[in-house]
PLY file of the C-alpha trace (Angstrom):
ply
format ascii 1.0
element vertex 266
property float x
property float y
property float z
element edge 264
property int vertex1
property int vertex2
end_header
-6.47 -27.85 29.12
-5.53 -25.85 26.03
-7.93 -24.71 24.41
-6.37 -23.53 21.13
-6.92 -25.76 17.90
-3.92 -27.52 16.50
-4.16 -24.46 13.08
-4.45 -21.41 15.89
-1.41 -23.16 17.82
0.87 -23.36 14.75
-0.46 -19.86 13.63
0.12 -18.50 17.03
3.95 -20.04 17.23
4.91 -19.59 13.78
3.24 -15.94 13.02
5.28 -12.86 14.42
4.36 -10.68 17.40
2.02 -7.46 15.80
4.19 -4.60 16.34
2.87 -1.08 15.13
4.46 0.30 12.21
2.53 3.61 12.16
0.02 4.88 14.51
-2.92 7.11 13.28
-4.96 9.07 16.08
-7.74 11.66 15.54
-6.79 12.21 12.11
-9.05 15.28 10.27
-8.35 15.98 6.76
-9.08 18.72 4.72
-9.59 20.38 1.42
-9.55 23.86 1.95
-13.00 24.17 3.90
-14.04 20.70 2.88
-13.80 18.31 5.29
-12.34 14.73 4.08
-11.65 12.56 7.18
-13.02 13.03 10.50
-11.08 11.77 13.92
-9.73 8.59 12.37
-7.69 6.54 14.71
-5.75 3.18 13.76
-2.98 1.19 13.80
-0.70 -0.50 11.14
1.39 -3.34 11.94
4.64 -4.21 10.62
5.15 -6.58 8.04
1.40 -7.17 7.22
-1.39 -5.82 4.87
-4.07 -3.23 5.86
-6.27 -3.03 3.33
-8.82 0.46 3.27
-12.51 -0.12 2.19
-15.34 1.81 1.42
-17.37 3.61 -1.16
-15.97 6.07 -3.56
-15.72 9.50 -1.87
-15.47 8.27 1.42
-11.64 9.38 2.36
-9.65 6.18 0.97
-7.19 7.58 -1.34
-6.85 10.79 1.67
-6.19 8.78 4.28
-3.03 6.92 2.20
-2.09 10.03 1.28
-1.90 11.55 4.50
0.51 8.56 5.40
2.98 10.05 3.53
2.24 14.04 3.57
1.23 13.69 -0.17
-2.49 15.26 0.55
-0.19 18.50 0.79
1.54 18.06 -2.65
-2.53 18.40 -3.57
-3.36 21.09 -1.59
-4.90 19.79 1.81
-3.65 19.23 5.11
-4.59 17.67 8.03
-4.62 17.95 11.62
-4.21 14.99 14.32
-1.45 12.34 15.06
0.42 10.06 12.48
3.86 8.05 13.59
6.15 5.79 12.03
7.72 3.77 14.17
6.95 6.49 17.32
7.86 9.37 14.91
5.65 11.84 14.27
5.91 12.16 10.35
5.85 15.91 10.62
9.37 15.75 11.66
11.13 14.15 8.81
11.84 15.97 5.41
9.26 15.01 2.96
11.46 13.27 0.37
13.12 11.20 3.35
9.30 10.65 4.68
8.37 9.33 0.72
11.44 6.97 0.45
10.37 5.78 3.81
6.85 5.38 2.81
6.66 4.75 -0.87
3.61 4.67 -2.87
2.16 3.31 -6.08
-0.60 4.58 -7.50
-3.99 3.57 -9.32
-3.13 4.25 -12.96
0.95 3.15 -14.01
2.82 5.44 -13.88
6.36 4.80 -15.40
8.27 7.68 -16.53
7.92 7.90 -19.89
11.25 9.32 -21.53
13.37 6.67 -19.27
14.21 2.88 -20.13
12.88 -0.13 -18.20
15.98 0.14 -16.05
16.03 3.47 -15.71
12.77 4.12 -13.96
13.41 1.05 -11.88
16.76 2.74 -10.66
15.32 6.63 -11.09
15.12 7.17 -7.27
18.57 5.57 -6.42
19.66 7.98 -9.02
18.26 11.10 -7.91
19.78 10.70 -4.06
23.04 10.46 -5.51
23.80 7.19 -6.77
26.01 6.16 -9.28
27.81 3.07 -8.64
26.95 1.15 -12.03
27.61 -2.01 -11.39
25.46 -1.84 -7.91
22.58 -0.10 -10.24
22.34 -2.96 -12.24
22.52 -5.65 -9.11
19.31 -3.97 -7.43
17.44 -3.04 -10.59
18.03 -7.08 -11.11
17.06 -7.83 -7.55
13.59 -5.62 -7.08
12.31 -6.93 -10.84
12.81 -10.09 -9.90
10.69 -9.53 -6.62
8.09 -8.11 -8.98
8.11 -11.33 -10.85
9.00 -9.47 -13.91
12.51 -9.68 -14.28
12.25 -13.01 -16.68
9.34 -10.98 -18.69
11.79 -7.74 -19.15
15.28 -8.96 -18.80
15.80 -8.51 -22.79
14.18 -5.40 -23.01
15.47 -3.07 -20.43
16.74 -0.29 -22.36
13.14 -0.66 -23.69
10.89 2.36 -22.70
8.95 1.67 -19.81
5.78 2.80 -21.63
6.03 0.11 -24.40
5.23 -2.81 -21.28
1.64 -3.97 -21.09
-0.78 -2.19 -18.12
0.40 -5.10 -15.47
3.51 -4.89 -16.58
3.72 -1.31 -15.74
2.12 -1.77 -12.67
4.99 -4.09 -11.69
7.25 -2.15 -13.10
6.32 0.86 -10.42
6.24 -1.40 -7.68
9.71 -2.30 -8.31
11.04 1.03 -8.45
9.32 1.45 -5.08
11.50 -0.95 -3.76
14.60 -0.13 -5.04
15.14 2.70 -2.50
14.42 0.44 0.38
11.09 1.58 1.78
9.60 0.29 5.42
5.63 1.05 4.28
4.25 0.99 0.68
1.11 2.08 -0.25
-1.11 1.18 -2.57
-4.14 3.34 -4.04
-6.32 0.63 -6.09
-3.05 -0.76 -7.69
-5.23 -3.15 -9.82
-8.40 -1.31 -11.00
-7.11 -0.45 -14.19
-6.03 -4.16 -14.88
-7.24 -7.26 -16.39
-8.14 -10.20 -14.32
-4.55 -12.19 -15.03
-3.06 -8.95 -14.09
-4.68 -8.54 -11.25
-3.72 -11.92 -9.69
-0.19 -11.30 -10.36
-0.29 -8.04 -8.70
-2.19 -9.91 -5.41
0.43 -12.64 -5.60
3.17 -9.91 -5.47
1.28 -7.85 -2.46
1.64 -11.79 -0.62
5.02 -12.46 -1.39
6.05 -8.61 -0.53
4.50 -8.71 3.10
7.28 -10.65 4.00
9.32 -7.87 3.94
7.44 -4.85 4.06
4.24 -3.00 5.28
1.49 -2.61 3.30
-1.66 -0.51 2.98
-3.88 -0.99 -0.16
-6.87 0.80 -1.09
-9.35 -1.32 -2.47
-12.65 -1.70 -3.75
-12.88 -5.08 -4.75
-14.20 -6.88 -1.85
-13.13 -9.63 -2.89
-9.12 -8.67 -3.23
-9.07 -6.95 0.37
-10.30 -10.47 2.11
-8.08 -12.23 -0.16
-4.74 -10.23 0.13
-5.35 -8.15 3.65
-4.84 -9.17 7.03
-6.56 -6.46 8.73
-9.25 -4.23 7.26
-10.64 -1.06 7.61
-14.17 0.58 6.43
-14.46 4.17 6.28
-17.84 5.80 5.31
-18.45 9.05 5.20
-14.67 10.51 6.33
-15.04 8.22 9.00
-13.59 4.87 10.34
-16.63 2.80 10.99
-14.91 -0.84 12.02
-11.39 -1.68 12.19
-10.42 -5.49 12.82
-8.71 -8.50 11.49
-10.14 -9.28 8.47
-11.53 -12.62 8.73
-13.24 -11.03 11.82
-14.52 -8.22 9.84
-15.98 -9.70 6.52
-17.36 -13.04 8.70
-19.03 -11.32 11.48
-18.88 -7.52 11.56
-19.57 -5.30 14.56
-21.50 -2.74 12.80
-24.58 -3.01 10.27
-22.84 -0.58 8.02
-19.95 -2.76 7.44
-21.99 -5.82 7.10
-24.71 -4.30 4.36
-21.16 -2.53 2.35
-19.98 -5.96 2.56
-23.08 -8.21 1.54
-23.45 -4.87 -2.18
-26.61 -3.00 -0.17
-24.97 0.28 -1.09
-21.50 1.78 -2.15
0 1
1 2
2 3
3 4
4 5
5 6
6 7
7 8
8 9
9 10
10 11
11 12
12 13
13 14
14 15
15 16
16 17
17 18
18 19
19 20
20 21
21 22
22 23
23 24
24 25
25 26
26 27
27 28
28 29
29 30
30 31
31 32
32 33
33 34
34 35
35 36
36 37
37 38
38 39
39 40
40 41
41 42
42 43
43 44
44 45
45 46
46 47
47 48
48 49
49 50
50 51
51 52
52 53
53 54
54 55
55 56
56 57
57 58
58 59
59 60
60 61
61 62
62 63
63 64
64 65
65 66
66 67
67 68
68 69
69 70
70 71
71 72
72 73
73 74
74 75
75 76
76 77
77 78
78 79
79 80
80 81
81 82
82 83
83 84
84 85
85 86
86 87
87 88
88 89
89 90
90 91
91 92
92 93
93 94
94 95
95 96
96 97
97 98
98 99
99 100
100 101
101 102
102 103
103 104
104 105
105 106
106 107
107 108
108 109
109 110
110 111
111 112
112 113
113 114
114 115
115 116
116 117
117 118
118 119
119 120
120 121
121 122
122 123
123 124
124 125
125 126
126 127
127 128
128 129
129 130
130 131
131 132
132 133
133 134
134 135
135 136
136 137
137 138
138 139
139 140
140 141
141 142
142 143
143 144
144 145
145 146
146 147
147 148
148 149
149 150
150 151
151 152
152 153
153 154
154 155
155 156
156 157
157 158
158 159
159 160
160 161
161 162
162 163
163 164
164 165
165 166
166 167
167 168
168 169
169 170
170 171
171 172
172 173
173 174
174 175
175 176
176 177
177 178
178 179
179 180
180 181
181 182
182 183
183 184
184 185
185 186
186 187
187 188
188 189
189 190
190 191
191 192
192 193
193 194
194 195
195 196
196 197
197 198
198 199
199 200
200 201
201 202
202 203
203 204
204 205
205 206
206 207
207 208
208 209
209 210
210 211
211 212
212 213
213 214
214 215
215 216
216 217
217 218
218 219
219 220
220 221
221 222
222 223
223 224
224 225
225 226
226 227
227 228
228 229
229 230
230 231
231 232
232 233
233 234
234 235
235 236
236 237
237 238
238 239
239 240
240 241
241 242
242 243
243 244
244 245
245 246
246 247
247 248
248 249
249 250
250 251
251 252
252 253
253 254
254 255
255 256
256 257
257 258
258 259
259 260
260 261
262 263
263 264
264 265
């Protein structure tokens, strides 16, 4: 007899086969002498949401920026094993790595001296692209997957620094997008943002997994159960539980996880 209740049958015939996006084994980082991650292994699936947890200072923001070489544009590097899709990342060119794996950041960044369409389109444009017409069709496309396109569409010559925080915020992710990532990553994308903000940046994360792969530094508790479907606690440099996140915020493996969880420290 089947065991499986009637949700975990429709879950388990309607949800997609995990396949690893990226692979992460024994990964050390450091900072000169300073040692920021120690032996961190993991995977990330394909078209789902990791989401990183953990106290400040523990190796978050490091780890996401190992992902896509950026802890080198700051002065570290690391030793160890990171892949996308079976690739060792060390063997791409950094800017084709960083259109592969995209990232938005904790504070907005928008450039400041371009319009609303030109930061969405600034990447396109600096590989080469010119084709006006097609310029306008995907800065159209990716602001309208950032739910921001009916907010913006009279304004985009507009600079991008006269748009509110989440605006902004939105406004990044989009020009993520527009150059066609396979990973984005996310380093506390709604910290510096009001709650109404917030949940339109967490609806966007949802609606985006459909078509990408998605790691998000958190430390909102809260967010990473709502928005993640696996999670990851690191503590110290180190990856103390890895697991699907109902799993890991309902009945965690490890007593560090479970008193970060329930506010005993961090």
């Amino acid at each position: 007899m089947n065991s499986l209740t009637k949700t975990e049958t429709i879950e388990k015939t309607t949800k997609p086969e995990l396949k690893e996006k990226m692979s992460v084994k024994y990964l050390c980082a450091y900072f000169g002498d300073v040692q920021a991650l120690s032996t961190v292994s993991m995977s990330i699936y394909k078209k789902r949401v990791l989401a990183i947890i953990g106290p400040s200072g523990c190796g978050k923001s490091t780890f996401i920026r190992c992902l896509n070489r950026m802890h080198e544009v700051v002065g570290g590097e690391y030793v160890g094993e990171i892949k996308l899709d079976d690739v060792d990342i060390k063997k791409f060119n950094s800017v084709i790595l960083r259109r592969k794996v995209g990232m938005v950041f904790q504070k907005p960044n928008p450039f400041p001296t371009m319009s609303v369409f030109d930061n969405v389109v600034a990447g396109l444009k600096l590989n080469g692209f010119r084709n006006k017409s097609k310029l306008k069709e995907i800065a159209e496309d990716c602001l309208k997957k950032v739910a921001l396109w009916d907010e913006v569409k009279d304004s985009l010559n507009k600079a991008g620094t006269s748009l509110s925080g989440g605006q902004q915020q939105r406004l990044c992710i989009a020009r993520t997008i527009a150059v066609e990532p396979e990973v984005i990553l996310m380093d506390e994308p709604a910290s510096a943002l009001d709650p109404i903000s917030t949940a339109k940046i967490e609806e966007l994360i949802f609606d985006l997994r459909k078509n990408y792969t998605i790691v998000i530094v958190t430390h909102n508790m809260q967010q990473a159960a709502r928005v993640s479907d696996f999670t990851a606690f690191l503590y110290m440099g180190k990856l103390v539980e890895y697991n699907k996140t109902k799993k890991l915020f309902i009945s965690p493996t490890e007593k560090r996880t479970e008193d970060y969880i329930a506010g005993r420290f961090g």
